[in-house]
C-alpha beads as a LAMMPS data file, in Angstrom:
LAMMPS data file: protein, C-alpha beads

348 atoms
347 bonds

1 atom types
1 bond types

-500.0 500.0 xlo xhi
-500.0 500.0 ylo yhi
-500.0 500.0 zlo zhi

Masses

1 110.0

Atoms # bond

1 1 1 7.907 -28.721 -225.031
2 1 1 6.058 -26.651 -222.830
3 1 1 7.658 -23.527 -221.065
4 1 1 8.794 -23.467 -217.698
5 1 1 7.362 -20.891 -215.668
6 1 1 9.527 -18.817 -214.044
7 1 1 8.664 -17.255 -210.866
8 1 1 10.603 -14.899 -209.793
9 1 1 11.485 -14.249 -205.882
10 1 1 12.093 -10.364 -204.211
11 1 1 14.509 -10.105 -201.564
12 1 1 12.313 -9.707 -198.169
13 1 1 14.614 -6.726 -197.586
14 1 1 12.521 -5.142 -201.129
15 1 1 9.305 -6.814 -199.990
16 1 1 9.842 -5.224 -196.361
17 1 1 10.035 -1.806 -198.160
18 1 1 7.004 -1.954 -200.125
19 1 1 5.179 -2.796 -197.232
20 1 1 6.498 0.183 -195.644
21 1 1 6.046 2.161 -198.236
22 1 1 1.768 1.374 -198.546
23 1 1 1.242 1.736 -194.930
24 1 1 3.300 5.019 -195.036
25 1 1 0.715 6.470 -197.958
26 1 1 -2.373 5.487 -196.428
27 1 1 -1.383 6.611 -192.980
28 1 1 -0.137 10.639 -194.184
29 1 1 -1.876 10.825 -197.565
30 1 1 -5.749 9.426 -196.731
31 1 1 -7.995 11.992 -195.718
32 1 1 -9.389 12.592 -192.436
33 1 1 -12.912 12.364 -191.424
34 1 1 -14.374 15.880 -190.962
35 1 1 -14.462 16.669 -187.295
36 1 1 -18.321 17.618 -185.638
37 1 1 -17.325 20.885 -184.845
38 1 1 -19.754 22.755 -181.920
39 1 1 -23.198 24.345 -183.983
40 1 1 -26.264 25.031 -183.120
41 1 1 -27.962 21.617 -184.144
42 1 1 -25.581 20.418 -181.938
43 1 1 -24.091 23.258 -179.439
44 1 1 -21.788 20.925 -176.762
45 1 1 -19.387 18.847 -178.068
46 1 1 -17.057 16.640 -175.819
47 1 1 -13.903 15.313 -177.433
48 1 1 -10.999 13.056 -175.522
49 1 1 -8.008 11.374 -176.912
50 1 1 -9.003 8.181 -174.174
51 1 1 -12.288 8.529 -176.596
52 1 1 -10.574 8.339 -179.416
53 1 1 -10.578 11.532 -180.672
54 1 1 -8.048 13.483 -182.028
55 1 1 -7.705 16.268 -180.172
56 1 1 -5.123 18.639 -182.281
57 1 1 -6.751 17.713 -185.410
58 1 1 -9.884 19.124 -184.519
59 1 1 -8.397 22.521 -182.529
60 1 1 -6.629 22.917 -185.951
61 1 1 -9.891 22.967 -187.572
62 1 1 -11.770 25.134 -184.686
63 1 1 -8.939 27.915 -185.149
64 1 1 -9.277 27.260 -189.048
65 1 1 -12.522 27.929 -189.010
66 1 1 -12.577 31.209 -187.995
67 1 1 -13.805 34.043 -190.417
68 1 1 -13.283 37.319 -187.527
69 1 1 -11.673 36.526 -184.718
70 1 1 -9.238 34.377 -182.119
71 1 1 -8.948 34.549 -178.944
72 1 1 -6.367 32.295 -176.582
73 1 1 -5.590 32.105 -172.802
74 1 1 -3.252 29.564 -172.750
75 1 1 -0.590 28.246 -170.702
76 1 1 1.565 26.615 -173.060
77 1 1 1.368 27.266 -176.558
78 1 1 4.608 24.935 -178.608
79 1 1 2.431 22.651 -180.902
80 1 1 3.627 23.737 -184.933
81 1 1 0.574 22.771 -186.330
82 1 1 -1.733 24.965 -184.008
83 1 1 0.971 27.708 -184.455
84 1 1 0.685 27.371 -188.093
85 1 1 -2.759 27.647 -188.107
86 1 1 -3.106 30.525 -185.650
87 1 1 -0.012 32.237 -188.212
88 1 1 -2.085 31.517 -191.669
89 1 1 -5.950 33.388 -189.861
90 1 1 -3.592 36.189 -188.779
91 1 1 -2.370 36.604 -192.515
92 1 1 -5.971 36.208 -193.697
93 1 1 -6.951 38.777 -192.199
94 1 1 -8.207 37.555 -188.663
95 1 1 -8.135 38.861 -185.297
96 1 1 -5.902 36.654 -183.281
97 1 1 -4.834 37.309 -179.977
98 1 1 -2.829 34.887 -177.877
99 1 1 -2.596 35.065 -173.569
100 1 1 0.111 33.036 -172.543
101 1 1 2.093 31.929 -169.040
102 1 1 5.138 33.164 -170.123
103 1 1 7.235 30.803 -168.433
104 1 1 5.546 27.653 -170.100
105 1 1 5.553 29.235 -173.236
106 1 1 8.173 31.455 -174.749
107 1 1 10.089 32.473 -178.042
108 1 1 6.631 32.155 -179.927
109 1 1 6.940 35.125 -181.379
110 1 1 8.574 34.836 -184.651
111 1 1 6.490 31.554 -185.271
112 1 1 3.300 33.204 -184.720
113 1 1 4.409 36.445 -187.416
114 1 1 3.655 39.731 -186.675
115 1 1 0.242 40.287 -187.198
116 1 1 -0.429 37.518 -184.501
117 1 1 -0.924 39.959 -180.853
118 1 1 0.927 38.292 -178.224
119 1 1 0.893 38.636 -174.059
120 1 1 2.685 36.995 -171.580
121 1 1 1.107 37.013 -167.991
122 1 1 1.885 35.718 -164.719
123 1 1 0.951 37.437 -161.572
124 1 1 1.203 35.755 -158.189
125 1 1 -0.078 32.715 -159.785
126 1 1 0.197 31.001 -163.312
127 1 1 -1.662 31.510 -166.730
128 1 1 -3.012 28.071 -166.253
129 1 1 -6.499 28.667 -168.705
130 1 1 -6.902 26.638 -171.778
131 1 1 -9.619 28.749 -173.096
132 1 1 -10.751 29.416 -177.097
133 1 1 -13.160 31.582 -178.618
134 1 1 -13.582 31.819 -182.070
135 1 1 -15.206 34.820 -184.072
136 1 1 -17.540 35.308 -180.742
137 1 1 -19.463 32.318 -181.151
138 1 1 -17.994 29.148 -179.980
139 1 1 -15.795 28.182 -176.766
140 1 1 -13.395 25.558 -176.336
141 1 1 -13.005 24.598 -172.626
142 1 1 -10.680 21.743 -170.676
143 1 1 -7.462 20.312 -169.646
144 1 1 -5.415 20.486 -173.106
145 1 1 -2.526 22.856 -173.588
146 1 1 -0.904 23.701 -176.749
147 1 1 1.496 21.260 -177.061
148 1 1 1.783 17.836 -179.512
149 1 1 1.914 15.992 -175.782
150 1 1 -0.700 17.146 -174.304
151 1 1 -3.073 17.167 -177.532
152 1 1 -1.494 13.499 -178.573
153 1 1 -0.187 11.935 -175.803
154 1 1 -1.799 12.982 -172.250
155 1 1 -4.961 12.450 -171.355
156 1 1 -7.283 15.603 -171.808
157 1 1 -11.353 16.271 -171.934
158 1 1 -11.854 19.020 -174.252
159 1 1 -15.551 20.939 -174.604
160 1 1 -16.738 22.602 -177.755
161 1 1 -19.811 25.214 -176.967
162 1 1 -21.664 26.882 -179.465
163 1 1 -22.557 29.749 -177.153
164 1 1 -21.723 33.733 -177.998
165 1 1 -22.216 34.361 -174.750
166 1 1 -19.485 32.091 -173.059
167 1 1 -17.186 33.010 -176.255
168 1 1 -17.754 36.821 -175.928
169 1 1 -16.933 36.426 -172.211
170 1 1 -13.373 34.442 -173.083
171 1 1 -12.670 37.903 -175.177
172 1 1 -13.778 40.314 -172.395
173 1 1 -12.115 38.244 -169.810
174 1 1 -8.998 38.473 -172.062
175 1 1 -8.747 42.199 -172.657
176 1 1 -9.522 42.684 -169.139
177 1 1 -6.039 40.651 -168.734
178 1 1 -4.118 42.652 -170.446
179 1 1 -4.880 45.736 -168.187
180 1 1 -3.176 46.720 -164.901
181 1 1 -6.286 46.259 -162.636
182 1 1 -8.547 43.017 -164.200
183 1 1 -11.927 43.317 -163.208
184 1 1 -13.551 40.285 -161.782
185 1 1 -15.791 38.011 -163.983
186 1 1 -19.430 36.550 -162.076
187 1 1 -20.105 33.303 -162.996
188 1 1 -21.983 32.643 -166.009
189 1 1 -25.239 30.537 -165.471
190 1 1 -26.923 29.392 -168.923
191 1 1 -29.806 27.511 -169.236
192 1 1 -31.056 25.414 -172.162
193 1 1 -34.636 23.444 -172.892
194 1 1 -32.603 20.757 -171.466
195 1 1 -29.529 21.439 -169.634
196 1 1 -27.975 23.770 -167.713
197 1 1 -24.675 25.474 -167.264
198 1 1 -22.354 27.110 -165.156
199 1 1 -19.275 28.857 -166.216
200 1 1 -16.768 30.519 -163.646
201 1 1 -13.461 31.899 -163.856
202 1 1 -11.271 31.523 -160.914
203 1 1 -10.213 33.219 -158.437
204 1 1 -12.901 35.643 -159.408
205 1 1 -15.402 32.879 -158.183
206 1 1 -15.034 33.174 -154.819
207 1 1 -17.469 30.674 -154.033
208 1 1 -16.152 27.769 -156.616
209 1 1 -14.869 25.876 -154.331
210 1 1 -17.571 25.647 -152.127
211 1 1 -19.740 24.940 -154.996
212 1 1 -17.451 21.918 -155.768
213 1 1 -17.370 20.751 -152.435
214 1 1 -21.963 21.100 -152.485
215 1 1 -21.722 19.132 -155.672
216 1 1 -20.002 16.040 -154.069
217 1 1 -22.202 16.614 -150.939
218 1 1 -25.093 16.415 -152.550
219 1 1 -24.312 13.397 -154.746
220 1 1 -26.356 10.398 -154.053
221 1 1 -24.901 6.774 -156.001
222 1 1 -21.668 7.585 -157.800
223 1 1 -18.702 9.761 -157.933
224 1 1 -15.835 9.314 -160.326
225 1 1 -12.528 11.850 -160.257
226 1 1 -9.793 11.785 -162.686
227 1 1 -7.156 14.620 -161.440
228 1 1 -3.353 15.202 -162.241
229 1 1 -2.980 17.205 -159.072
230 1 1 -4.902 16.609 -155.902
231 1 1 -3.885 18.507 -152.840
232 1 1 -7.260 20.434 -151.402
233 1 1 -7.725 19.270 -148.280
234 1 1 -11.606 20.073 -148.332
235 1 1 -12.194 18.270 -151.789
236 1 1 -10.327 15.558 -149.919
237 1 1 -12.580 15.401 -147.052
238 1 1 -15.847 15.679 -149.018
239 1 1 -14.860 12.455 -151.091
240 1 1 -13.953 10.487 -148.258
241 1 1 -17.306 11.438 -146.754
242 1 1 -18.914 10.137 -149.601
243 1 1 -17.635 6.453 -149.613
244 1 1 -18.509 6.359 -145.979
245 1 1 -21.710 7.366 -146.966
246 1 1 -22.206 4.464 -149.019
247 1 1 -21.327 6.000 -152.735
248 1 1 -18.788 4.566 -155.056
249 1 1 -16.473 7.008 -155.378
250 1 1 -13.582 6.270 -157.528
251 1 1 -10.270 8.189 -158.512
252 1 1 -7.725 8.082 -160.982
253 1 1 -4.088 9.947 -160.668
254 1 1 -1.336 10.601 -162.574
255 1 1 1.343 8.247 -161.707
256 1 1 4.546 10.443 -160.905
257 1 1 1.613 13.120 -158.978
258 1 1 0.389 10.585 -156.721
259 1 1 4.190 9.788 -155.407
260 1 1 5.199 13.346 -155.379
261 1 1 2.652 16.049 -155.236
262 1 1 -0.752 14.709 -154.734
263 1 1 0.887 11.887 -152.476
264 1 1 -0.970 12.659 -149.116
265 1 1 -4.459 12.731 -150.722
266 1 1 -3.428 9.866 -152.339
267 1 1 -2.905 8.044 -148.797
268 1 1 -5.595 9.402 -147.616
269 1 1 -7.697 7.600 -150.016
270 1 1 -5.866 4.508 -149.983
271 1 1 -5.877 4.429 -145.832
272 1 1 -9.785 4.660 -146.131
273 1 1 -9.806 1.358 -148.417
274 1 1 -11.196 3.505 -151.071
275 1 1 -11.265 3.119 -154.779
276 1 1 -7.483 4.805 -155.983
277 1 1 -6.042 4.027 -159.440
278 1 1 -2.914 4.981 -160.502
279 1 1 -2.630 5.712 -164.099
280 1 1 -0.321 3.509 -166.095
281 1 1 -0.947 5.584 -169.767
282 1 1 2.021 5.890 -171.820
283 1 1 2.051 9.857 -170.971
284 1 1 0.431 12.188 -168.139
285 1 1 -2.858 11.814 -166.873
286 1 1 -3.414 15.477 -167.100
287 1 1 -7.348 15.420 -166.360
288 1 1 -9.722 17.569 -164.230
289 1 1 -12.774 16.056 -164.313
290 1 1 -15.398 14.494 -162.410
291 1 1 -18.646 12.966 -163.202
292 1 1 -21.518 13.079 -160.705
293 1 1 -24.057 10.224 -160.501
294 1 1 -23.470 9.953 -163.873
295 1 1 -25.444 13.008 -164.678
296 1 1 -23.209 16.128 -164.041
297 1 1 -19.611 16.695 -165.554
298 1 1 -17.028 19.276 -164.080
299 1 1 -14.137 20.004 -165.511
300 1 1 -12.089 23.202 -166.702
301 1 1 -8.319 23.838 -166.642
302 1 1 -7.760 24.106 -162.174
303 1 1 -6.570 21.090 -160.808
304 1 1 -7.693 20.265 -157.399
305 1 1 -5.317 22.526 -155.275
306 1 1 -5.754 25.624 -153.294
307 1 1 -3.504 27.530 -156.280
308 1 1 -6.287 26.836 -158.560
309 1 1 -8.832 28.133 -156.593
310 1 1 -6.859 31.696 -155.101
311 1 1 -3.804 32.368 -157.182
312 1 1 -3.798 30.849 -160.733
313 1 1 -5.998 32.144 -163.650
314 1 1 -8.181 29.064 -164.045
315 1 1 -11.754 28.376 -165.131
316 1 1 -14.538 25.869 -163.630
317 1 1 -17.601 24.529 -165.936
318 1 1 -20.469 22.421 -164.428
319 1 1 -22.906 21.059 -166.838
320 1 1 -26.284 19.093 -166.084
321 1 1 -27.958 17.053 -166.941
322 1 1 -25.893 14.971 -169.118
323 1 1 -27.383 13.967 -172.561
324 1 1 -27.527 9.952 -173.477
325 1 1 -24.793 10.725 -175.893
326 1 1 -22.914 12.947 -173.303
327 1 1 -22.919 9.927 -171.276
328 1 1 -22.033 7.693 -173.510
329 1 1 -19.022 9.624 -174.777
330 1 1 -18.138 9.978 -170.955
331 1 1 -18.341 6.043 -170.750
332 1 1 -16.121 5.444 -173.265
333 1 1 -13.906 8.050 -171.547
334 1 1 -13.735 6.754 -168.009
335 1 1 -13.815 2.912 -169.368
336 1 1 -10.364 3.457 -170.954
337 1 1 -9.208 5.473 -168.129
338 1 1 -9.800 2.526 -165.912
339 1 1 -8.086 0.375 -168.597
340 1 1 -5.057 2.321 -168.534
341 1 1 -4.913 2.281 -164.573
342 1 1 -4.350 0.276 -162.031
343 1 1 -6.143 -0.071 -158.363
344 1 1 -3.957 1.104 -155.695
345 1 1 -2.538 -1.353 -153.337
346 1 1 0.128 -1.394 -150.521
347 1 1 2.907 -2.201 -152.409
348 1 1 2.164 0.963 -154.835

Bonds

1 1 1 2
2 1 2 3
3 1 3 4
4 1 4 5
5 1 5 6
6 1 6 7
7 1 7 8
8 1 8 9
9 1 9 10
10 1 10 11
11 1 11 12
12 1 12 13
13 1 13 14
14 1 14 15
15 1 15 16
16 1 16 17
17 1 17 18
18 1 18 19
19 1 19 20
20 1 20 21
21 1 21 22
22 1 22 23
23 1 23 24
24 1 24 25
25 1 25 26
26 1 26 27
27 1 27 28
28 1 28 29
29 1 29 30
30 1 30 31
31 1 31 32
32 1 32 33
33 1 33 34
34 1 34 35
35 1 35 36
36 1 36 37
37 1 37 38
38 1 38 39
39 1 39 40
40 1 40 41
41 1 41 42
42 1 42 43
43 1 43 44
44 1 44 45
45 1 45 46
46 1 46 47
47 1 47 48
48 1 48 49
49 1 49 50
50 1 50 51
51 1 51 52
52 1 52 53
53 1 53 54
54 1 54 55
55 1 55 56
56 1 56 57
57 1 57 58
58 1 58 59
59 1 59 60
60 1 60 61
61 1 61 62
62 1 62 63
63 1 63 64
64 1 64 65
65 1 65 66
66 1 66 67
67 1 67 68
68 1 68 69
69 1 69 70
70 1 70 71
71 1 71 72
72 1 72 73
73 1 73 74
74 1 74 75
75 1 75 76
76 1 76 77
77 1 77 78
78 1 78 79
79 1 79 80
80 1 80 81
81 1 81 82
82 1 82 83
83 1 83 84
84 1 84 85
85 1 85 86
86 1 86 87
87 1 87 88
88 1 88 89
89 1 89 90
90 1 90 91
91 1 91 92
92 1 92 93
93 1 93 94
94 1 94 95
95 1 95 96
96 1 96 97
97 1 97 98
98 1 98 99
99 1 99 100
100 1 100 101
101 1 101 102
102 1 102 103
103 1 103 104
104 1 104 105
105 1 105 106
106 1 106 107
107 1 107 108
108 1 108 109
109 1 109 110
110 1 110 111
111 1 111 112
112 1 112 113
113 1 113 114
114 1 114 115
115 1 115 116
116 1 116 117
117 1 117 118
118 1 118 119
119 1 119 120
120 1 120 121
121 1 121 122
122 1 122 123
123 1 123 124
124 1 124 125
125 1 125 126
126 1 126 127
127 1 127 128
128 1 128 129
129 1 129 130
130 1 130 131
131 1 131 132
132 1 132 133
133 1 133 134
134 1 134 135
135 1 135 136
136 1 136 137
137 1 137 138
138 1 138 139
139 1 139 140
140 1 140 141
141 1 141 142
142 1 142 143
143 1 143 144
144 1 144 145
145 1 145 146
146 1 146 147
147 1 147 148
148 1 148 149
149 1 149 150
150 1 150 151
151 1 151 152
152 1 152 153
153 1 153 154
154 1 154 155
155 1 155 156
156 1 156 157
157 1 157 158
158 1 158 159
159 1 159 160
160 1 160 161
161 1 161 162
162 1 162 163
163 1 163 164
164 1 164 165
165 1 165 166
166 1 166 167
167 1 167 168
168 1 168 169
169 1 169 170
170 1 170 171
171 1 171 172
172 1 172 173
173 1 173 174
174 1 174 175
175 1 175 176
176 1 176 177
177 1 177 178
178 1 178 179
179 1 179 180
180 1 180 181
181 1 181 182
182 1 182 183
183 1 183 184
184 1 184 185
185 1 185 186
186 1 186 187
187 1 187 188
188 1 188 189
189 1 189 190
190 1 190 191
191 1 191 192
192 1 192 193
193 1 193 194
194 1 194 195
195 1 195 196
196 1 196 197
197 1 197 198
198 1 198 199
199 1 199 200
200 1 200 201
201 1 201 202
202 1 202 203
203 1 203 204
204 1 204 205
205 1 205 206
206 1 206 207
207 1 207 208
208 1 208 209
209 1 209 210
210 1 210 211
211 1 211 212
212 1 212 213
213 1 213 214
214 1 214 215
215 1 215 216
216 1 216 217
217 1 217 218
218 1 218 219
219 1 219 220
220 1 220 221
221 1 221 222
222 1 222 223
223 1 223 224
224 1 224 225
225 1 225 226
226 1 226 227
227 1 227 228
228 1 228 229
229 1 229 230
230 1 230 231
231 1 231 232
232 1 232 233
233 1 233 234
234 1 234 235
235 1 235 236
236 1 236 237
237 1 237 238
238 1 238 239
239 1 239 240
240 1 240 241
241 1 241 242
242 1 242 243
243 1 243 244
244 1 244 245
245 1 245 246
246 1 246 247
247 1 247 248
248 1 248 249
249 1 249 250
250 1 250 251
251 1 251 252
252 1 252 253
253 1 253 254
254 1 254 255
255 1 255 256
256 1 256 257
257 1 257 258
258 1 258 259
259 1 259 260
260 1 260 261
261 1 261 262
262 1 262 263
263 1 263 264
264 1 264 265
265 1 265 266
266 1 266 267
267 1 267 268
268 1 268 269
269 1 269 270
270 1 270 271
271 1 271 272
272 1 272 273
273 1 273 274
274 1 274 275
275 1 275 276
276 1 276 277
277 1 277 278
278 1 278 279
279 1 279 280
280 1 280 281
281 1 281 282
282 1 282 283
283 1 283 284
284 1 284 285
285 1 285 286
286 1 286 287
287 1 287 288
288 1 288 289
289 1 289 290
290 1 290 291
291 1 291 292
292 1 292 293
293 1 293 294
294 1 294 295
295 1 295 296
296 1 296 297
297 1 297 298
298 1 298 299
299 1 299 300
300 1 300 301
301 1 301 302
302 1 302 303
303 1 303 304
304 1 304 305
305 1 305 306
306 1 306 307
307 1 307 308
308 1 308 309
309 1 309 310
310 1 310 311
311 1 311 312
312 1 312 313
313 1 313 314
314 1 314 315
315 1 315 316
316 1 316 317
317 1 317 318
318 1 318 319
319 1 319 320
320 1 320 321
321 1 321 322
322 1 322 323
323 1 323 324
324 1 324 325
325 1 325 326
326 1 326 327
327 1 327 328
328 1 328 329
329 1 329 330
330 1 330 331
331 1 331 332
332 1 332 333
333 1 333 334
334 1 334 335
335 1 335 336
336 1 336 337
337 1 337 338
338 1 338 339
339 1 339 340
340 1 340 341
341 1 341 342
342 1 342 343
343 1 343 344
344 1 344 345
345 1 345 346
346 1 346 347
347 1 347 348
C-alpha cells in the first residue's frame, strides 16, 4: 500500500506572522543605497521627499561625514537620529555648533552631550534658517527643519553645494550670531562654467525682495510657486501681473495656510481665475520654492511674508540656469506636487 501524504495546514493566524515577520527584516535590516552626497564631480545636489528622496537619511550622512567641523542655524532641531549623529561627531572629536530658535526647539541639551556648543536666538524675529555647513566645504540649503515631520512627512526641497565659499560664509554668519551687534552679510554671487548663483541672507539683503519681485517680472512662459505661507502683498501683485500677461503661473499652498494665514493671497489668486492648488499631502506643504521658465529655481528657508524679508533670520538662493538633470529632478518634484493637490474652486 502506498503512503498517504500528509500535508499539513498552519493556522493563517501563524502564516499572518511569518509574513510579518519577512517584510519586517527586509524593511529595517536591508541596506540602504548610498546617498550622492554634494562633490566636486558633482557640486549641486537637489533632494525632495515629493522626489523620492529620503531626506533625513541623507542629512544623517552629510553630518556623518564630517571629519572638522558642524555648523547649524536651525529653527527646530527634535529629530533623534540627526541628534544622535550631531552627539557621536562631537565625541569624535568634531566641531559642532548648533543655532537654534529657542522657542521651536528646546531641552536639547542633554541629548546633544556636552561637547555639542549650543545657542538659542530670537531677536525681534525668529531663527527661521535651515542652514548646514560641514568641515567648510559643503552647504545644505532649503525648507527642512530638524524634525522626523518635516524630514519624513512635509514636503521640503533640500540643496547640497559643494562650495567652501557658501559653507565658510554659514560659519561666519553663525559666529557673527552669537555676538551682541551681527554684522550684515552681502549677498554672495558665484559663478560657474555653467551656472550661476546667488546666495543672500535676509534681512541683511535689503534688496531681496525686490530681486524676487525682478525675477517674476522678467519671466517670459512659465511660473510655478509652491509656498506654505503667502502674505507679501508685492509678490502677490507681481504674479497676478504675470497671468495677465499671458504666462502660466501656477501655485500650490498648504491646505490649513490657505484658510488661515495665506487666505487673502489665496483669494486673490482664485478671484483672478488663476491657477491655485490646495495641497491635499498627508502632512504640511512646507515649501518655498519657485521655478522660473523652467530655468531658474529659488528657494531658501523665508516664506513669502514681509517677516521673512525684515524681521526673521532667513536666507534666499537663486540658481540659473538649471541643468537637464536639475530639471528633471524639479519635474519629478512639481509633478507629484500637482498630484497631491487639488485646483482651487469656489466651493474650496
Amino acid at each position: 500500500m502506498r503512503a498517504k501524504k500528509v500535508k499539513i495546514k498552519l493556522p493563517s493566524s501563524i502564516l499572518f506572522l511569518v509574513l510579518l515577520l519577512y517584510l519586517f527584516g527586509v524593511y529595517f535590516f536591508k541596506e540602504k543605497q548610498q546617498v550622492q552626497l554634494p562633490a566636486n564631480d558633482l557640486p549641486i545636489c537637489l533632494y525632495s521627499n515629493q522626489a523620492g528622496d529620503d531626506l533625513r537619511y541623507t542629512f544623517t550622512q552629510a553630518i556623518l561625514s564630517a571629519k572638522e567641523s558642524i555648523v547649524c542655524l536651525i529653527y527646530s532641531l527634535t529629530d533623534e537620529e540627526i541628534i544622535a549623529a550631531l552627539r557621536r561627531k562631537s565625541e569624535e572629536g568634531v566641531s559642532v555648533l548648533v543655532i537654534h530658535d529657542p522657542v521651536a526647539t528646546s531641552d536639547v541639551a542633554h541629548r546633544l552631550g556636552p561637547k555639542v556648543e549650543l545657542v538659542g536666538r530670537r531677536t525681534k524675529g525668529l531663527m527661521h534658517n535651515k542652514l548646514l555647513s560641514i568641515d567648510r566645504k559643503v552647504a545644505w540649503i532649503g525648507s527642512a527643519n530638524f524634525t522626523r515631520d518635516s524630514l519624513q512627512l512635509h514636503a521640503n526641497l533640500v540643496m547640497g553645494i559643494a562650495s567652501p565659499i557658501i559653507a565658510q560664509s554659514i560659519e561666519e554668519k553663525a559666529q557673527a550670531l552669537i555676538t551682541k551687534a551681527p554684522r550684515r552679510f552681502t549677498p554672495l554671487s558665484i559663478k560657474t562654467s555653467t551656472q550661476e548663483l546667488m546666495f543672500s541672507y535676509l534681512p541683511d539683503d535689503s534688496l531681496a525682495l525686490q530681486k524676487l519681485v525682478s525675477q517674476i517680472e522678467a519671466a517670459q512662459k512659465t511660473i510655478k510657486v509652491a509656498m506654505f505661507t503667502f502674505t507679501h502683498p508685492k509678490l502677490v501683485d507681481a504674479l497676478v501681473s504675470a497671468h495677465k500677461r499671458g504666462l502660466d503661473v501656477e501655485v500650490v499652498f498648504d491646505r490649513d495656510s490657505s484658510r488661515q494665514t495665506s487666505s487673502k493671497a489665496f483669494q486673490r489668486l482664485k478671484r483672478e481665475k488663476m491657477k491655485a492648488y490646495v495641497s491635499d499631502r498627508n502632512g504640511l506643504l512646507h515649501e518655498k520654492v519657485a521655478i522660473i521658465d523652467e530655468a531658474m529655481l529659488l528657494m531658501g528657508s523665508a516664506n513669502w511674508t514681509k517677516a521673512a524679508f525684515t524681521a526673521n533670520d532667513e536666507n534666499l538662493l537663486m540658481l540659473w540656469p538649471l541643468t537637464k538633470e536639475q530639471q528633471a529632478k524639479l519635474q519629478h518634484f512639481w509633478q507629484t506636487t500637482l498630484r497631491e493637490s487639488q485646483l482651487a474652486t469656489k466651493s474650496l
